[in-house]
PABA-815049 format. One line per field, with one value per residue: residue number from 1; residue in three letters; x, y, z of N, C-alpha, C in turn. Coordinates in Angstrom, 1 decimal. Each point is the difference from the previous one (the first is absolute). Last residue first. Layout:
BEGIN
k: (NUM ...)
r: (ALA ...)
n.u: (X ...)
n.v: (Y ...)
n.w: (Z ...)
ca.u: (X ...)
ca.v: (Y ...)
ca.w: (Z ...)
c.u: (X ...)
c.v: (Y ...)
c.w: (Z ...)
END
This chain:
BEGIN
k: (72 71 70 69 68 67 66 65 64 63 62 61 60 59 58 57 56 55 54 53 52 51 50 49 48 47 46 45 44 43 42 41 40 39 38 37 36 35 34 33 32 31 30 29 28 27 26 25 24 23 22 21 20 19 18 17 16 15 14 13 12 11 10 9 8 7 6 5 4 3 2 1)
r: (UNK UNK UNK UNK UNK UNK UNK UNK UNK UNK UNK UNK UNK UNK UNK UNK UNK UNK UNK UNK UNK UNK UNK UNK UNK UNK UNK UNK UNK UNK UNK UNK UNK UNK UNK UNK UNK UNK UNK UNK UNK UNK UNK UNK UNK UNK UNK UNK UNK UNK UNK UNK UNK UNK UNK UNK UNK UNK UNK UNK UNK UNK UNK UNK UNK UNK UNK UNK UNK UNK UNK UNK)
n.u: (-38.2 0.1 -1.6 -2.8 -0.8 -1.2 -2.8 -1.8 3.9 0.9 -3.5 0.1 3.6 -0.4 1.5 0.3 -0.4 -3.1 1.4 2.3 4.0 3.9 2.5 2.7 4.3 3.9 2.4 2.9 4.7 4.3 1.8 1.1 4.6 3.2 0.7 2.9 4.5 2.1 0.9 3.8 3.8 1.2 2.2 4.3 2.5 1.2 3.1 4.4 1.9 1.5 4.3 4.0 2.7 3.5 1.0 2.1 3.3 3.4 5.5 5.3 3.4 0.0 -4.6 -4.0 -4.2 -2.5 -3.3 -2.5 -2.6 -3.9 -5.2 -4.4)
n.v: (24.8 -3.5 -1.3 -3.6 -4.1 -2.1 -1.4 2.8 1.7 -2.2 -0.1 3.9 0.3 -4.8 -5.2 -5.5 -4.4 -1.5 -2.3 2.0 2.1 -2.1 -0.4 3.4 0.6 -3.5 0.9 3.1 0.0 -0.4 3.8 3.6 -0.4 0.0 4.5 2.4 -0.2 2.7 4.5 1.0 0.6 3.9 2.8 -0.7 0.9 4.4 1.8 -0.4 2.9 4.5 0.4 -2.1 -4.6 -4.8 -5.7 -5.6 -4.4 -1.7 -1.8 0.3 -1.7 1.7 2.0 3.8 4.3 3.8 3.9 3.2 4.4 2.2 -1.6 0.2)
n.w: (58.5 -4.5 -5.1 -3.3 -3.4 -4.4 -3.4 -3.1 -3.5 -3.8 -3.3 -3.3 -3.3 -2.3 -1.3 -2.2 -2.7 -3.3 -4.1 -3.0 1.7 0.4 -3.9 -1.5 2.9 -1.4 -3.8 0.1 2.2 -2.2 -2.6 2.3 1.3 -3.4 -0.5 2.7 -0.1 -3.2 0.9 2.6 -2.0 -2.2 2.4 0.6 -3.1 -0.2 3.3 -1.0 -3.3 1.2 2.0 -2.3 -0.4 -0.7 0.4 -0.1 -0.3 -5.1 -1.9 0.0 3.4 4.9 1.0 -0.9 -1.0 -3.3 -2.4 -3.8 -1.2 -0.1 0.4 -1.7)
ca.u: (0.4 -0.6 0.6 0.4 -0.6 1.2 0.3 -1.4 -0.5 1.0 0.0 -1.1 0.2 0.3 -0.5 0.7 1.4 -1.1 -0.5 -1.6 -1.3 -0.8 -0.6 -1.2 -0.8 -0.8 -1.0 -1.1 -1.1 -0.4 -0.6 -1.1 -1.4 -0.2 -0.6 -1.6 -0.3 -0.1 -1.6 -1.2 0.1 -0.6 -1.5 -0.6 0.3 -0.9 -0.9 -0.9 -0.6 -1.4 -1.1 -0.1 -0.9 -0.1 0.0 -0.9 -0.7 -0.5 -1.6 -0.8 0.3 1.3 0.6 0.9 1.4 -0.1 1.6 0.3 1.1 0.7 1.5 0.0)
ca.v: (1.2 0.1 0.1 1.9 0.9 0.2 -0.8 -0.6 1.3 -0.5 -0.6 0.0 0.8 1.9 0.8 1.2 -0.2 0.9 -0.4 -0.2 1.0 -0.4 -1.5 -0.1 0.9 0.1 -0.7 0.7 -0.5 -1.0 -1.3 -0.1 -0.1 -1.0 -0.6 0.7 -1.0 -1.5 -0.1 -0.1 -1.8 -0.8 0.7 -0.3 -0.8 -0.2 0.3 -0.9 -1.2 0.0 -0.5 1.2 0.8 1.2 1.3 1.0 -0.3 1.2 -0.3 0.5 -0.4 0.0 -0.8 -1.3 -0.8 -0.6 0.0 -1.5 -1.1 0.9 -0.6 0.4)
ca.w: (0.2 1.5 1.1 0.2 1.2 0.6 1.0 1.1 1.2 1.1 0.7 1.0 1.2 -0.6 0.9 0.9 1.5 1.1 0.9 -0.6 -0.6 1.0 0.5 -0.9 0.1 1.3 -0.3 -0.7 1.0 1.0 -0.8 -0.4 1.4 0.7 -1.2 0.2 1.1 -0.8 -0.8 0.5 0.4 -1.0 -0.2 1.4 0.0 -1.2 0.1 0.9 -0.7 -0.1 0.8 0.7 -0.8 0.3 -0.9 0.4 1.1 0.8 -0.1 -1.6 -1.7 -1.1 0.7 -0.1 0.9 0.7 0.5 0.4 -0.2 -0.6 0.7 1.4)
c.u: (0.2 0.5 -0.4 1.2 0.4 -0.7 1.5 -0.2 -1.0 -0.2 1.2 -0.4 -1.0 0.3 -0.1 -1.1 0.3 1.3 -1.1 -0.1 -0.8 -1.2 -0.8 -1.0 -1.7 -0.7 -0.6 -0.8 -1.1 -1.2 -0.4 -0.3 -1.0 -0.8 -0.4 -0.7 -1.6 0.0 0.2 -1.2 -1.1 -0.3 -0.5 -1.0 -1.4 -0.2 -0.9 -1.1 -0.1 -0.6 -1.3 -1.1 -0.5 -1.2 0.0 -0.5 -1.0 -1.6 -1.3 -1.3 -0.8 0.0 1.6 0.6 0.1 1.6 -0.6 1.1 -0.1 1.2 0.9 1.4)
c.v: (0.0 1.4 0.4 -0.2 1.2 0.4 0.7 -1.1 -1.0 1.2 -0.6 -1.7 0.4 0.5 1.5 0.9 1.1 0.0 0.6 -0.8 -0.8 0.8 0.7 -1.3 0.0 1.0 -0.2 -1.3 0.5 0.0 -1.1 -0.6 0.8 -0.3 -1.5 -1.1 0.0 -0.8 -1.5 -0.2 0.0 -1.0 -0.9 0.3 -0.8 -1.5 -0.5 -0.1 -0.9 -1.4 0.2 0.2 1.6 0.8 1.1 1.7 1.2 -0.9 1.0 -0.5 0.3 -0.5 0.2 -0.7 -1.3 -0.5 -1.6 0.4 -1.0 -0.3 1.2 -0.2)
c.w: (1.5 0.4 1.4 0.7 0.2 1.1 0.7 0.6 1.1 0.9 1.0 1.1 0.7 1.4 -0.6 0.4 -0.3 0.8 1.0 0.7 -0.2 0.2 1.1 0.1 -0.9 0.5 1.5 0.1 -1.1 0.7 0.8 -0.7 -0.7 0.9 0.2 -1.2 0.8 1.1 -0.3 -1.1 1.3 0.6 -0.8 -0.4 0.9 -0.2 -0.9 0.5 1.3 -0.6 -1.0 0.6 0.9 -0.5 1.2 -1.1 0.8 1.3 0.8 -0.1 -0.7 -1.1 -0.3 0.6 -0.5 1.1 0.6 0.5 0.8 -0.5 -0.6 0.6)
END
């Protein structure tokens, strides 16, 4: 995917950054959201699954039939 490595340098040659063309940044960014999608569902599956067989939630038929109406 990288096409050439340009990296920047300091004066004595110690490289302090990269160059990268937009689409590998792009592709960069797109990865680092899904793995942030991923994470926040590894994180909340087990609690979700805890609190399912606990009975701690709500079907849509029943948050419909406590929501109140709007006011008009």
């Amino acid at each position: 995917m990288v096409k050439e490595e340009q990296f920047l340098t300091d004066a004595k040659g110690k490289r302090t950054g990269v160059l990268l063309d937009l689409q590998t940044y792009e592709h960069l960014r797109e990865a680092e959201e899904e793995l942030a999608d991923i994470r926040d569902y590894d994180a909340l599956h087990e609690r979700a699954h805890t609190e399912i067989a606990a009975g701690q939630f709500a079907t849509l038929t029943s948050y419909r039939a406590a929501r109140k109406p709007k006011a008009k």
